[in-house]
Residue, then its C-alpha position, 0 to 999 in steps of 0.5 A: x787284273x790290269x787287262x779288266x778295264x781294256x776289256x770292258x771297253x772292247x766287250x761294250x764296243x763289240x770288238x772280236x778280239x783274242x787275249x794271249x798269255x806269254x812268258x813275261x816279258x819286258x821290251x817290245x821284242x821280247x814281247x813279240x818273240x815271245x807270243x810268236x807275233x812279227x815285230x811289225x804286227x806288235x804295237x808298243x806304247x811309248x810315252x811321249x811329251x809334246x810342249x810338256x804334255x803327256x801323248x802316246x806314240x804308237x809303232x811297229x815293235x821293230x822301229x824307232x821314232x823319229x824325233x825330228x819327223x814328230x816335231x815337224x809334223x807337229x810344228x813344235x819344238x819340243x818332243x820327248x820321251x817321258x820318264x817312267x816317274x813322269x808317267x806312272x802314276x797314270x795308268x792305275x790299273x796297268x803294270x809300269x810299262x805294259x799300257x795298251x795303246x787307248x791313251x782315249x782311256x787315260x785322256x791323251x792323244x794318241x799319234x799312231x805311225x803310218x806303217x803300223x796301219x798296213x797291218x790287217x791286225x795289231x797284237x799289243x800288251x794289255x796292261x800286264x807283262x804277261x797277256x797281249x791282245x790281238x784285234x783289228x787294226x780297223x777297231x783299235x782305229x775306229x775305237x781310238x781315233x788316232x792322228x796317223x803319221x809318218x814318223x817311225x823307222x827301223x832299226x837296222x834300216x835307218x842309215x846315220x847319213x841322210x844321203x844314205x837314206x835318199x840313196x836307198x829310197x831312190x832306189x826302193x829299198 
């Protein structure tokens, strides 16, 4: 069972958490409608390369990462979304696509964004597509140390012109 490792590693931290199991489910929102968790409480995991190396993004289910954003704050040139193929093989004990957010299990860095840690909670999967795990967002920080940044936005909130955007945080939206 996937969820075994993660587990041990919370029970052996003394973290109070709750597991759910849900109908299976794939993406993100899917998952999240399915356990009845808000989009912005979900955390998915999205592999990423930075320079070539493996990293997880960590963000609300409801947003998109920013690539633009990532590469500044990480003065690099070169930020991707990995392939499936280029990370498999790293999560051993997780089904393809369903890794929890503790890249400190796997040996790479986490980047957690900003609007996630506003949360008291976070729901995330747990290494199947069918079980999730909800903590505390102090834990999952505490435990996994994540660099916290400002590097997501919401799908029906990002505007395709930069002024649009201005325009809508001058005015507080």
């Amino acid at each position: 069972m996937p969820v075994k490792k993660l587990k041990a590693f919370l029970d052996e931290a003394n973290v109070r958490y709750v597991t759910f199991s849900h109908s299976r489910a794939f993406t993100s929102q899917e998952v999240a409608a399915s356990a009845h968790v808000l989009g912005r409480e979900f955390a998915k995991t999205v592999m990423i390369k930075i320079d070539g190396e493996m990293a997880m993004a960590v963000l609300p289910a409801s947003s998109h990462i920013d690539f633009d954003s990532l590469r500044e704050i990480l003065g690099t040139k070169n930020v991707t979304l990995a392939t499936e193929p280029e990370f498999m093989d790293r999560f051993p004990d997780c089904e393809l696509g369903a890794m929890p957010p503790f890249g400190n299990l796997y040996g790479m860095s986490v980047f957690v964004a900003d609007s996630l840690t506003q949360n008291k909670e976070i729901a995330f999967n747990s290494g199947s597509h069918t079980e999730l795990i909800r903590l505390s967002y102090a834990d999952y920080n505490r435990l996994v140390n994540p660099r916290i940044f400002k590097f997501s936005w919401k799908a029906y909130s990002f505007p395709s012109d930069p002024m649009d955007r201005w325009d809508e945080d001058f005015r507080g939206n």
